[in-house]
N, C-alpha and C positions, 0 to 999 in steps of 0.2 A: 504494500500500500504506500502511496508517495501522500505524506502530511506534510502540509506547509502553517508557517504560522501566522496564523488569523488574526488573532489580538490579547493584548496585553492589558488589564484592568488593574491601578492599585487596590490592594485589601486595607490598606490603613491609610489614614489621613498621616501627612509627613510629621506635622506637630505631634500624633500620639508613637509616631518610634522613641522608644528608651535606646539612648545610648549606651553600649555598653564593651569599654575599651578592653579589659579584660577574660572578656569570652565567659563570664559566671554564666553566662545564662542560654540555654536551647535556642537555636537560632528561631523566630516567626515568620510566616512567611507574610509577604508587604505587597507579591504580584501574585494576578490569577494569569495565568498563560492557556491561551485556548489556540489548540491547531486545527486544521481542519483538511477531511482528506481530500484530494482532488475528483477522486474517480467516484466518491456516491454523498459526497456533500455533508458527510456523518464529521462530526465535531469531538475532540476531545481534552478536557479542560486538567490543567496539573496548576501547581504553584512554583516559585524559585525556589523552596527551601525543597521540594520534591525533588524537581531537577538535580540541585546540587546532591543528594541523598543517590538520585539513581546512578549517576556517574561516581559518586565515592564506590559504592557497592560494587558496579559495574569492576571496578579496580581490585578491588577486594578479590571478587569471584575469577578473574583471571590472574593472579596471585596465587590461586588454591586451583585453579584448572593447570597450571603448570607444572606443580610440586607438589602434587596428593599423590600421583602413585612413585614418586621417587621417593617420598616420606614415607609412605606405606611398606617401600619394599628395603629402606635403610640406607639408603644411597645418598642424604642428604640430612643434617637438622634444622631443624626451624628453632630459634631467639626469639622468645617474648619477653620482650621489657617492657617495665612502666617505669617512665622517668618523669621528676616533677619538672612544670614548663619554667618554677623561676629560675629568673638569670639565663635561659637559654634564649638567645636572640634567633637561630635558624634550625629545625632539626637534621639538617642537613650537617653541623656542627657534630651532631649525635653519633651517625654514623660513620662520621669521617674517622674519628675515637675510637670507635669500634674496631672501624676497619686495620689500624694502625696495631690495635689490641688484638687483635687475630692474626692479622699478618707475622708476628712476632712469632705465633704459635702454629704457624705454617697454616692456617686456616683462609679461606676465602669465603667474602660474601657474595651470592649471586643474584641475589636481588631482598629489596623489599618494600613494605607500607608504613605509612603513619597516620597516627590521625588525633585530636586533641578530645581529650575528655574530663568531668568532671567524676568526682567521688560523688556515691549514693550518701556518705555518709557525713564524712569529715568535710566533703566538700570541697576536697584541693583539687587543683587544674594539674593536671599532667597528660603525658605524650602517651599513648602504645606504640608499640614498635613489634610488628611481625618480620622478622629476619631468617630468611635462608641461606646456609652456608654447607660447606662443605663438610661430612665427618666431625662433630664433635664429642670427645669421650667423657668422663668422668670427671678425669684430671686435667683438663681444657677447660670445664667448667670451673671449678674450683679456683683455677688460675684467674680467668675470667673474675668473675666476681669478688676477689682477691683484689683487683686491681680500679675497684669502681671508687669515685668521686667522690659521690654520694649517696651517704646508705640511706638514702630514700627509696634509693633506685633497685628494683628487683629484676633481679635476670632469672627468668626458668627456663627447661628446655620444655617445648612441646610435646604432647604426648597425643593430644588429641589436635588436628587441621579441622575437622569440619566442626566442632564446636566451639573452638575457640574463631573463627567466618560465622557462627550462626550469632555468637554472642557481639562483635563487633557489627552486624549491618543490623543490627537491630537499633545502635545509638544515636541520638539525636547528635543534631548539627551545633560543635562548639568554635566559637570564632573571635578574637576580638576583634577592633573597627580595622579592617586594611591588612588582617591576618588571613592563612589559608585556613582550611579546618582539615583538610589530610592530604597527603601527598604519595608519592611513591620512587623508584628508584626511574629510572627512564626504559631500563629495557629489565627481563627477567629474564637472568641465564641459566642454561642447563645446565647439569653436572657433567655431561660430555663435551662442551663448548669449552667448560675451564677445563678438561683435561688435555682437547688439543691446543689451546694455547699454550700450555706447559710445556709439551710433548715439542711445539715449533721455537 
């Protein structure tokens, strides 16, 4: 079906958005987005904050189409971290740390996600971070977390991929004013790709 789009309506009068620089709060959505198809005239209405939600997801679920059966079969682990966001100005900073922090340990990362979240509880703003790397053991992890920042910050290994993807797109949109709310690595590599770049 070829959908083009139709029209845009705000949901909120400009005066009643709350500013909010710090990202506390579930992003709302401000536009009604209506497409419409060309071939039998039928309409279909989303908002921005939907938008942004299906394309976070959209990333997510090819993140987990690439690396569920190399996880599945041990050929690869997956890094979940929760980092808190203060003092980080780019999470991009995050993984560089990382990468420097495994490299040491002959490890590579081949791709990953982020995305910014709040506590159910406490209420802190922090990062997740789903990482896939190469082979990591016991005593890699240990090292690993041995050498973190700050002990805010939790490294586990994965154990489960599709419930920890079922538990992430199910989270509301966190963003401060001119911030991202998730992002990802640019390309997702396989675990054969970094073995022939080694191998050349």
């Amino acid at each position: 079906m070829d959908w083009k789009h139709w029209r845009t309506s705000p949901l909120l009068e400009e005066r009643s958005l709350i500013t909010d620089n710090l990202g506390l709060l579930p992003r709302i959505a401000t536009k009604e987005i209506i497409f419409k198809n060309l071939e039998n005239d039928s309409i279909f209405k989303t908002t921005d904050v939907d938008i942004k939600k299906f394309y976070r997801n959209k990333r997510i679920n090819e993140f987990q189409e690439t690396y569920h059966r190399e996880f599945i079969n041990k050929n690869i682990s997956i890094l979940l971290i929760v980092h808190p966001i203060e003092n980080v100005k780019y999470p991009s900073s995050i993984i560089r740390n990382l990468q420097e922090k495994l490299g040491r340990l002959g490890i590579y990362i081949l791709g990953h996600i982020w995305m910014r979240d709040i506590g159910d509880k406490k209420f802190e703003r922090h990062f997740h971070f789903m990482v896939a790397t190469t082979r990591i053991n016991r005593d890699h992890l240990i090292k690993i977390r041995s050498k973190r920042e700050n002990n805010k910050t939790k490294i586990v290994l994965c154990k489960n991929i599709n419930a920890f993807i079922n538990y992430l797109v199910k989270k509301e949109i966190y963003a401060g004013t001119k911030k991202r709310s998730y992002g990802s690595s640019q390309f997702f590599k396989k675990q054969i790709e970094m073995d022939y770049m080694h191998i050349k």
